[in-house]
C-alpha positions in Angstrom: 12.3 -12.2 97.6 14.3 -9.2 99.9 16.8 -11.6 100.6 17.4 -12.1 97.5 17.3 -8.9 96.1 19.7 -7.9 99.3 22.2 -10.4 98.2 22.3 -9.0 94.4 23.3 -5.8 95.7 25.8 -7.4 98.2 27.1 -9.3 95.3 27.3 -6.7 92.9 29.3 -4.0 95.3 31.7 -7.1 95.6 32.0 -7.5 91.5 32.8 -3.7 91.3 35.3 -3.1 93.5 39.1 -3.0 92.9 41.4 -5.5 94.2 44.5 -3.9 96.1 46.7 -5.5 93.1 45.2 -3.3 90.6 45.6 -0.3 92.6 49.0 -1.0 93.4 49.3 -1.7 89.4 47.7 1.9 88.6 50.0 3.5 90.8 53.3 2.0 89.4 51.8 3.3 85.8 51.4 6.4 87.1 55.5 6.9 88.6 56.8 5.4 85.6 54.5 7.9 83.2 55.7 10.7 86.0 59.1 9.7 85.6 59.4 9.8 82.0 57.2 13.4 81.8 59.1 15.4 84.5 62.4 15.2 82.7 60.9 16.2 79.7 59.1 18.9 80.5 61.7 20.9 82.2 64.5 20.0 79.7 61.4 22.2 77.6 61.3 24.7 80.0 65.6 25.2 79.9 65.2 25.1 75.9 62.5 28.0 75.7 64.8 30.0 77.9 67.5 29.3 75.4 65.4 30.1 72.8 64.0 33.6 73.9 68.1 34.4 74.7 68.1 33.8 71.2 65.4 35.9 69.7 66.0 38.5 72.1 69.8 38.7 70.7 68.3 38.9 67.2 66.1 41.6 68.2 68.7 43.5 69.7 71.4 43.2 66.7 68.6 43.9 64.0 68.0 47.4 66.2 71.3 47.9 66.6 71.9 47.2 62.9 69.2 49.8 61.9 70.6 52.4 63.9 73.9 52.2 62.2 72.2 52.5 59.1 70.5 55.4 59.4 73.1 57.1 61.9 75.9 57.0 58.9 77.8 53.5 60.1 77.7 55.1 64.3 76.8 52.7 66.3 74.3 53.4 69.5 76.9 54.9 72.5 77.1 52.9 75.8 76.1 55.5 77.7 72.8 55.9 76.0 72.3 52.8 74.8 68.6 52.5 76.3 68.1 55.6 74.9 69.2 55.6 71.4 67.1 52.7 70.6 64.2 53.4 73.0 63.2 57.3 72.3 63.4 59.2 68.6 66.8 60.0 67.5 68.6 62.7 65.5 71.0 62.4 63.5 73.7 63.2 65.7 72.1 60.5 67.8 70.8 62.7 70.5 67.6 61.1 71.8 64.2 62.6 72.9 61.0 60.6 73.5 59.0 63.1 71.2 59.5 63.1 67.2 60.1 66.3 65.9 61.9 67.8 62.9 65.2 66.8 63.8 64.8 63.8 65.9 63.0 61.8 62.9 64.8 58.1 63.7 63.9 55.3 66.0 62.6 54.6 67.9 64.2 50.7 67.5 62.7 48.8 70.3 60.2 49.5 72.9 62.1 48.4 75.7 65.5 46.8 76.2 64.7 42.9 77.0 65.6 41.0 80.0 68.2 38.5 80.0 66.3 35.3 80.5 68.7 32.7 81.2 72.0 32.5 84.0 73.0 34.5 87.1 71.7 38.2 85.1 68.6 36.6 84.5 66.2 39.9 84.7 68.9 42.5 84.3 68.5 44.5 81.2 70.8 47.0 81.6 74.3 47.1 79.1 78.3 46.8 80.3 81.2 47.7 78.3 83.1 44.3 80.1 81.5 41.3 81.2 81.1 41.0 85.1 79.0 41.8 87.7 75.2 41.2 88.3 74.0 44.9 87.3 73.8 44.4 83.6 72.1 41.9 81.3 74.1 42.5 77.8 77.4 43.2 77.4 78.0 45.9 74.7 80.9 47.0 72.6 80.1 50.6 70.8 83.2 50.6 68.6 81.9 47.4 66.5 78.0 47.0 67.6 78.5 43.3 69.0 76.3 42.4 71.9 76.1 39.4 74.2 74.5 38.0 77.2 76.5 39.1 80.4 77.4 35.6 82.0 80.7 34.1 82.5 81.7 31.3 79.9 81.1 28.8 82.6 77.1 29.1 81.8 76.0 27.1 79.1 73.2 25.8 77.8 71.6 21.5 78.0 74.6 21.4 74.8 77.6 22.6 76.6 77.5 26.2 74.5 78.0 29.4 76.5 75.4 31.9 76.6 77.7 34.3 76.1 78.9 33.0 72.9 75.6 33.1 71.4 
């Protein structure tokens, strides 16, 4: 009766185990589910960068548009840029971090946003002319328009340049 009861359990280890075919199976599934994902999941990581280039823009321009509209049609200067949207304004559009009687606009945004795409990506600073790696946006005062900072060469999974955005 041991022996026999020694050759069930012999027998049934035998029945459970995996033949090296179906391992070799499993493991093809697996690369060709793997080589499907991984393309997809960072083409989804390149469009949510293109798509927080895009909501930061629209932040940006709606600040910049509410400035001009309670500044009498002046747009934010270059030179203060961070400024003039970050701290309480005037309306001169001298800026001070601390509302008062005369500095009653603003403040537009908390902070200027990073660019998040491209060679600038992190810079939030602004430039009059795009170039260079210090700046993130460039910035023209005279008409409000602002853009990423990265040569037309840069463009997104669609062939667009960030800088036409």
């Amino acid at each position: 009766m041991l022996a026999n009861f020694e050759s069930r359990i012999i027998g049934a280890g035998r029945a459970r185990a995996f033949s090296m075919i179906e391992l070799v199976i499993v493991v093809v599934i697996i690369g060709i589910i793997g080589a499907i994902a991984i393309p997809r999941m960072s083409r989804g990581a390149a469009g949510a960068a293109d798509s927080a280039l895009v909501a930061d823009l629209a932040v940006l321009r709606n600040a910049i548009d509410l400035y001009e509209a309670e500044h009498g049609g002046d747009f934010p200067a270059l030179a203060t840029f961070e400024a003039q949207l970050t701290e309480f304004t005037d309306s001169l559009g001298d800026a001070q971090a601390t509302k008062d009687s005369t500095h009653i606009y603003g403040p537009y945004l908390r902070s200027v946003p990073a660019l998040k795409v491209g060679t600038n990506r992190g810079q939030n600073g602004t430039v009059a002319t795009q170039g260079g790696t210090t700046a993130g946006w460039v910035y023209d005062a005279s008409t409000g328009a602002i853009s990423a900072n990265l040569p037309g060469t840069e463009t997104d999974d669609r062939g667009v340049a960030y800088s036409s955005y």
